[in-house]
N, C-alpha and C positions, 0 to 999 in steps of 0.2 A: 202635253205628253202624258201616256198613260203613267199608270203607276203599275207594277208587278200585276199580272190580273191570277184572279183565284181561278181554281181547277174549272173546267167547262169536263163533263161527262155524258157518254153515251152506255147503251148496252148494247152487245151484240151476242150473242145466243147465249152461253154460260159465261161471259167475259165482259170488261167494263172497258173502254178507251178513255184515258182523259190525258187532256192538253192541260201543262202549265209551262206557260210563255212560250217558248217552243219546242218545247219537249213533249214525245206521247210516246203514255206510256201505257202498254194492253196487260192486264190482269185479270186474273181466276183465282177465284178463291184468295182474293187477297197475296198470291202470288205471282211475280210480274213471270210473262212470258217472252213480250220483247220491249224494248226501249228507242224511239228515235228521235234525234236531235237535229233540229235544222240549221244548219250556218255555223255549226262548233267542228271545228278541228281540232285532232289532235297536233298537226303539223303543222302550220302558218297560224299567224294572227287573225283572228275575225272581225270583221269591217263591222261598228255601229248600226245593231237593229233598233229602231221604231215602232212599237205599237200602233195602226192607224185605224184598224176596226175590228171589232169583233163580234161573233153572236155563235146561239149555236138553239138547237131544235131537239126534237125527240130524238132524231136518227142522225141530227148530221152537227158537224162543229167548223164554221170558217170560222181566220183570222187574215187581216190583209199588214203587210208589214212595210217597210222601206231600208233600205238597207245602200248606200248610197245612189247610186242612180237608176237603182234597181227595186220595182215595187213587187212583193212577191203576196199570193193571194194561195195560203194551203184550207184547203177543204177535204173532212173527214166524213163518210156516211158509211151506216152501217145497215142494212138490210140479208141478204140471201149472204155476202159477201159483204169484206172490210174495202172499201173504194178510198183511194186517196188520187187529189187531183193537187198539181202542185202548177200554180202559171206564174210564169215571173215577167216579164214587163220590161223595156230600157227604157224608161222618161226622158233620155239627156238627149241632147242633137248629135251624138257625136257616137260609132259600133264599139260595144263593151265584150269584152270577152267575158263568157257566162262559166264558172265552175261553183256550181255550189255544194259545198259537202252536205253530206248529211252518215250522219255516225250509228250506226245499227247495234246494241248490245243485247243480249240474249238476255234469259232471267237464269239465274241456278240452274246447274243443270239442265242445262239448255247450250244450244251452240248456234252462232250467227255464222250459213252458211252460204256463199254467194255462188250458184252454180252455175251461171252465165255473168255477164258482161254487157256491155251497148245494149242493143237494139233487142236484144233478146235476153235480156239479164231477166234474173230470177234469186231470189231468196228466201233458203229456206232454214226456217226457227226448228233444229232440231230440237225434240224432247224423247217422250219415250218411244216405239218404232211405228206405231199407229197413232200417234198424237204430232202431227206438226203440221207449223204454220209456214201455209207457201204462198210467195208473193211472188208474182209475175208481173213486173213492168208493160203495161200495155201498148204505153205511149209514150215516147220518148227514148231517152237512153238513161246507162249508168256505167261508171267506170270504177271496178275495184282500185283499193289503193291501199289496202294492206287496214288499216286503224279501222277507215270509213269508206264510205260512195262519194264519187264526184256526180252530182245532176247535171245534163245542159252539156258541160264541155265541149261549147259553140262558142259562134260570135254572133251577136244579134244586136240589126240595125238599128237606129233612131227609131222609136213606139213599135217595133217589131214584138212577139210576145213568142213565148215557149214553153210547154204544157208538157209535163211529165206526167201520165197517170199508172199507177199502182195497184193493181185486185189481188185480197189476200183471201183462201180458204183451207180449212181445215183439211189434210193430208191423210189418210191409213193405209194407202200403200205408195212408198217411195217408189217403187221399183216403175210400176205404170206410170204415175205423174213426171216421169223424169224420160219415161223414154218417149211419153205422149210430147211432150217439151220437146225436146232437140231429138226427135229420129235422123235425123239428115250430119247429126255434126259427131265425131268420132267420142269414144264412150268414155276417152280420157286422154288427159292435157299432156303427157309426158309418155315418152316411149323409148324402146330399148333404141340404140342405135343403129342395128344393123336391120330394122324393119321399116318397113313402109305406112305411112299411112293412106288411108283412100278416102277422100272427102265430098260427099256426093251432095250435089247445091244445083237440083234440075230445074229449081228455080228464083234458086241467086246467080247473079251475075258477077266474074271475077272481077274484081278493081286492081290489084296487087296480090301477086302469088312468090313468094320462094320455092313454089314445087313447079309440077312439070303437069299442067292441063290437056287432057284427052278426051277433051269435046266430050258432048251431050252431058254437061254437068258433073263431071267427074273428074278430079283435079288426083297426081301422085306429090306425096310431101315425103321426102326423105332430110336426115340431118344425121350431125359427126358427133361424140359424145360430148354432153355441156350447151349443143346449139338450141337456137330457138329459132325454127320458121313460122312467119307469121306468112297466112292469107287474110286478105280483104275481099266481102263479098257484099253486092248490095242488094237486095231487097224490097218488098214494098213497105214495110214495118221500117226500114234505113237500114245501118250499115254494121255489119257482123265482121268482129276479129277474130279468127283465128289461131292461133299462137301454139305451137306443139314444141313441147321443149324435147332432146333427145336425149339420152342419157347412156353411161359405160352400164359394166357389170360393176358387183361389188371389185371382183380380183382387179378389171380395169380401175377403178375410183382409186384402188389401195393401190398400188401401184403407182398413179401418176401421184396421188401425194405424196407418194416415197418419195420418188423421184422432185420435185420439190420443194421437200423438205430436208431433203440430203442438201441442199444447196444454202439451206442455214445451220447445219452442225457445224459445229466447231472444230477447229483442228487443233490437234495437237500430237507432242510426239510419240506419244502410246496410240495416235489413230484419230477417228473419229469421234466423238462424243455425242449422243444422242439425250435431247435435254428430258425428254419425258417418258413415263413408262407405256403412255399410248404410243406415241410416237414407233418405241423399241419394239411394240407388238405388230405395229401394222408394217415397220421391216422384215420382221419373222415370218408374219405372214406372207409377205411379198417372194422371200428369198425359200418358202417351204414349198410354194405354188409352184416355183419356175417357171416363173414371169421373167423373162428379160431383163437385165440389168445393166446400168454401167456401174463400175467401181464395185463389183457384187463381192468379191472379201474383203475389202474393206468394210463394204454395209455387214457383212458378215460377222468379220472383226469389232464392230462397233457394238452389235447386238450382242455379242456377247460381254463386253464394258459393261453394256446396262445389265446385264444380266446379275454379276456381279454387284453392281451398284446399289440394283434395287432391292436385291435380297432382303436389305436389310429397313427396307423402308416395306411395312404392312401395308397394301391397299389390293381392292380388287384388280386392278390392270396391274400390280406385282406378283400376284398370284396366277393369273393366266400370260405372264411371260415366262415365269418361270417353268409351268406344267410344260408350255408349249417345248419350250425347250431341251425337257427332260423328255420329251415324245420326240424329237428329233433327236437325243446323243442317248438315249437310254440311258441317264443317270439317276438310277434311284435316289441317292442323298438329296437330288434336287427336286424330285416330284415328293420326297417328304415335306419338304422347306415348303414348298406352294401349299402344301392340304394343310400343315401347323400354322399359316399366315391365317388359315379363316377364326380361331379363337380369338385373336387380339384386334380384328379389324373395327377401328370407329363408324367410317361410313361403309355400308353394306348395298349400297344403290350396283347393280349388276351382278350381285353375289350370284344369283341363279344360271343368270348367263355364262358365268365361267363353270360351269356341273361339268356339261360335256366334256371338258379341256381336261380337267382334273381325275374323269371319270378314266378317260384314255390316257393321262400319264400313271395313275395307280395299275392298272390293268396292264401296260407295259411293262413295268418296273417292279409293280410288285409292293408298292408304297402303302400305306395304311391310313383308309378313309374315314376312319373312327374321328379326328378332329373335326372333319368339314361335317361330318355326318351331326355328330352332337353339337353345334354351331348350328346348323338348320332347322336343329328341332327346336333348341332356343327362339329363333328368329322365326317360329312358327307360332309359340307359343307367347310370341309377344304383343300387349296392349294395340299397337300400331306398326303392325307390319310394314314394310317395302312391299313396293305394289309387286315386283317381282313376286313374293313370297305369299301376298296376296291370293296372284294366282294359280298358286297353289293349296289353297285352301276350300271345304266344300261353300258352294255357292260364288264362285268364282265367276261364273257365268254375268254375273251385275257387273265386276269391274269390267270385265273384257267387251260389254256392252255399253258401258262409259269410256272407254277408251275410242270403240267405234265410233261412238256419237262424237265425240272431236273430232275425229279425222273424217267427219262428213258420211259414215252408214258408207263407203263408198261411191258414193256420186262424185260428178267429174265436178273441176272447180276449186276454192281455196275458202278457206276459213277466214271468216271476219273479226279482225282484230289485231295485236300485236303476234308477229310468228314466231315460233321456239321448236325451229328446226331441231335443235338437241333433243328435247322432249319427245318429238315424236321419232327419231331415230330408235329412240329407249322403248319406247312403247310400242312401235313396231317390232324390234326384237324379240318384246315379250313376245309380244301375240304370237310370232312366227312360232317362238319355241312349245304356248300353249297347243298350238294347231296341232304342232309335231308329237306331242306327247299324247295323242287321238288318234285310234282308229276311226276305218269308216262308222265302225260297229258302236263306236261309244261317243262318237260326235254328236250334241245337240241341237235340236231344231235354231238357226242362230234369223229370229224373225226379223234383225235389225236388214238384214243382209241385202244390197241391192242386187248384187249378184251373189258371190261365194263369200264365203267369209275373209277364205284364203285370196282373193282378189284382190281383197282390201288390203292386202298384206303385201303384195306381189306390186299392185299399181303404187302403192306410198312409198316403199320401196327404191322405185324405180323414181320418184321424183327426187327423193335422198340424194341417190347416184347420181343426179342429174347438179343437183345445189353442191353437190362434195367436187363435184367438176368442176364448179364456178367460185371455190374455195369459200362456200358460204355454209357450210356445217363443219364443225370442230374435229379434233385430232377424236375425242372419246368417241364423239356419236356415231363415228365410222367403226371404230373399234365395236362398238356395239350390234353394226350390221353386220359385221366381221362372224361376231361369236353368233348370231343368230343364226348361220349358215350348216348344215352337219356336215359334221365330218365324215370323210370317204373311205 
């Protein structure tokens, strides 16, 4: 058996590749750009690797491995282009089901982004908007799974073998590389529900469709809010998923989790009880919209329990229930109480977000902005801002260009690695509100941009709506798309 083998290195234009045991890892200037690891999950246990051979040359680096009944042979070269051939092997007499992970992390500042899937997956290493690394799956497939890639996601017979191959080059404009890529497949994963989408495949063949096929290559996909239609389509490259998730509006999202979260308040004989101050605002909002209700003064009644309640408890969602409140009864005493909540507040994470709310119960009421006002200027002038307050500072333009860069510069697709649905609710909110606070006249060249900048705001968005359907984003982060909306 081998022992640990030391780094095996190649060069390829300003960048270094090097393999230890199975890990590669691509660097510049001594700063990693991506990282992959083969046979490491972050989710199941990994079967016993083997060292069986190794060597490597000017331009290229094999290693052959075994892995139980599985002999897996990865080779690296580097020329015009980063090539990776990955062949795995069944030695045993008897069909293995082949899933092999392999784990993709970005370097600093950087983001691992998967913009396809199967037969036509792709990833790309974002960095800054004319620096990224795109790898296009040539041969083979690959199946997101949120951490990492599954490879293979086959069965293969007795000495049957299965080749995944990988070409990576250097990216400076997203926008062409991504529509040169998938012209044929819709420009994003998630859509409002009451629209259609049109999926044109004039030379894939349907395998399984939830929409409605109209010959010559052109399929209709419609879905209810929360659904996901998948299409299957085959190809000469193999086999393409599909998947369009639908989604509500925000006022839809807020609503139905009113409506099921009214179904765990509490009862008692003062009413209802409403446990959180998100919670109490996304009723407010619910019952301000005139959205549908049942039980609507009681929810009514309830909202105002919390209202009382939280007065006295400082936090930003107590400060945007109360304004909201006092913009509905026109109670001045109580749109003061909201703007004197910003002096004592510990956490300030959304302080920006609630501006608008606070801006319109002052202005109704009559209340005085002098507290929120000098509390901002504090939280402007401090060491380490809240990214809110962030951007609002000169050169803002970097965060909101780091913010992009997570959420993928908007290409279609999902971010590789652990998801934090909350986080990007928060950070979409900003953004929306930074848009909002721009003219056409004063908006920045924004280079990152696949399309509009506001796209990127409008399509992630709409995937939010879509997870808040499926009760998989939190009471706050809705609250958050909530405030990011203006007011009418």
């Amino acid at each position: 058996m081998w022992a640990v083998p030391a780094p095996i290195m190649i060069n390829w234009e300003d960048c270094v590749i090097d393999q230890v045991d199975r890990t590669v890892t691509v660097t510049r200037g001594g700063h990693v750009i991506v990282r992959m690891e083969l046979g490491y999950s972050a989710e199941v246990e990994t079967p016993t690797w083997t060292l069986l051979e190794r060597r490597d040359a000017d331009d290229e680096i094999e290693t052959r491995w075994r892995s139980g009944p599985l002999e897996i042979t990865w080779r690296h070269s580097a020329e015009l282009v980063w090539s990776t051939r990955l062949a795995i092997t069944n030695t045993s007499t008897t069909p293995e089901q082949i899933e092999l992970p392999l784990a993709v992390t970005a370097g600093e500042d950087r983001t691992a982004w998967a913009v396809r899937s199967d037969a036509e997956a792709s990833i790309a290493v974002l960095g800054e908007p004319t620096d990224t690394l795109w790898c296009d799956i040539v041969q083979g497939s690959a199946l997101g799974t949120g951490a990492e890639l599954l490879l293979g996601n086959l069965m293969l017979a007795p000495g049957q073998q299965h080749v995944t191959r990988l070409r990576a080059d250097w990216v400076d404009d997203l926008a062409v590389r991504n529509e040169g890529r998938h012209s044929s497949l819709p420009r994003w994963d998630f859509q409002h529900h009451q629209s259609t989408v049109f999926l044109e495949h004039p030379d894939l063949a349907v395998i399984e469709t939830g929409g409605r096929e109209n010959g010559d290559g052109l399929t209709e996909i419609e879905g209810g809010p929360g659904e996901r239609v998948r299409t299957r389509l085959a190809g000469a490259r193999g086999t393409i998923d599909v998947t369009i998730g639908f989604a509500p509006s925000v006022d839809e999202a807020v609503s139905s989790r009113v409506q099921s979260d009214l179904t765990r308040w509490r009862s008692t004989r003062q009413g209802l009880v409403i446990p959180t101050p998100a919670q109490a605002v996304l009723a407010q909002h619910t019952l301000a919209s005139g959205t549908p209700l049942p039980d609507r003064e009681k929810i009514a009644a309830a909202v105002e329990g919390a209202v009382a309640r939280f007065r006295e408890e400082p936090s930003v969602l107590s400060m945007v229930l109360l304004a909201q409140q006092a913009v509905l009864t026109g109670d001045t005493d109580l749109a003061q109480e909201a703007v004197e909540l910003a002096p004592v507040l510990t956490d300030t994470t959304g302080f920006t977000l609630t501006w608008t709310r606070l801006v319109a119960a002052a202005k109704l009421t009559g209340a005085e902005l002098g507290p929120l006002l000098s509390r901002q200027h504090a939280l402007l002038s401090a060491p380490a801002p809240d990214l809110g307050i962030a951007l609002l500072l000169p050169g803002a333009e970097v965060e909101v260009q780091r913010i992009a860069r997570r959420l993928g510069y908007g290409l279609r697709g999902s971010r590789i690695g652990l998801a934090d649905p909350d986080l990007d609710a928060y950070e979409i909110a900003l953004l929306s509100q930074w848009f909002a606070r721009r003219g056409d006249d004063s908006r920045p060249e924004l280079g990152w941009a696949v399309d509009h900048g506001e796209d990127l705001v409008i399509r992630h968005r709409t995937r939010l709506c879509h997870l808040a359907a499926n009760n998989m984003l939190s009471d706050e982060a809705l609250v958050w798309l909530v405030l990011a909306e203006p007011l009418d």
